[in-house]
N, C-alpha and C positions, 0 to 999 in steps of 0.2 A: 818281758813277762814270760815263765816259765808256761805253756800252754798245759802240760802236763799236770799241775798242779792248779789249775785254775776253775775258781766255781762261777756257774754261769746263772746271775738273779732271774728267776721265773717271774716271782710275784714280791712282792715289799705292800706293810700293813702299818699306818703308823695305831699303837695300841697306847701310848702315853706322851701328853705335851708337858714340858714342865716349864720354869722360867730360864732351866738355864740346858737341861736335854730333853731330846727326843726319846723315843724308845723303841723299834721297829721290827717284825717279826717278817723275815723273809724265808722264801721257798726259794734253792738253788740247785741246779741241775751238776753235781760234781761228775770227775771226766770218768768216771764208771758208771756213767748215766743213771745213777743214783738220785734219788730225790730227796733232799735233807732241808731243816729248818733251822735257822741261824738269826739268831739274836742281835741286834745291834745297834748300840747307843751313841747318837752324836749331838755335838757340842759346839760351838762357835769357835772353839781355841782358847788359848792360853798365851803368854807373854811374859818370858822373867828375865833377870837381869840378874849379873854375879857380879857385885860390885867387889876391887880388891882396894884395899887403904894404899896410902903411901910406903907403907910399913910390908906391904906385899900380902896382909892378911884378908883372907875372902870375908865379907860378913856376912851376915844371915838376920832373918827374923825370926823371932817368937810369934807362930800365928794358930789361933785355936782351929782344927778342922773337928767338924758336927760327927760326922760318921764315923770317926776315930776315939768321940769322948774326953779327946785331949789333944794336948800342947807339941805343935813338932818346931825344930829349928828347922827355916828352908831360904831359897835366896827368894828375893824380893819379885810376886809374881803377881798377876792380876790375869782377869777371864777379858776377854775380847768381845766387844758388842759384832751384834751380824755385818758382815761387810767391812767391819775395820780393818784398817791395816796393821800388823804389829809392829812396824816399820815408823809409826806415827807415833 
């Protein structure tokens, strides 16, 4: 870790629980002894898989994402429960 470039957490707020993130509003001390408020959202993780055919061709899904309004092609992924392994 560059020390140089490293922010040191004061304080952490969580301000939103959802089903699938957090939302958390932290105060950190950057190395110009600045004091700044940083935003940050965490998640359980994620898990995908690129399958390719016999044919050598990658496939993908058709899968609707909410926040987008629409349809994207992606490879085959799902969200990870707490403590899961993506390994399983």
């Amino acid at each position: 870790m560059n020390k140089e470039l490293f922010e040191r957490k004061i304080s952490s707020e969580k301000i939103f629980k959802g089903e699938i993130v957090e939302l958390y509003v932290d105060k950190v001390k950057l190395p110009n002894n600045k004091i700044v408020t940083r935003e940050k959202v965490t998640h359980p993780g994620a898990v995908g898989i690129v399958p390719i055919s016999k044919e050598g061709k990658i496939m993908l899904v058709k899968q609707f994402r909410y926040p987008l309004g629409s349809t994207l092609l992606e490879i085959p992924a799902g969200k990870l429960g707490k403590g899961e392994d993506p390994r399983d």
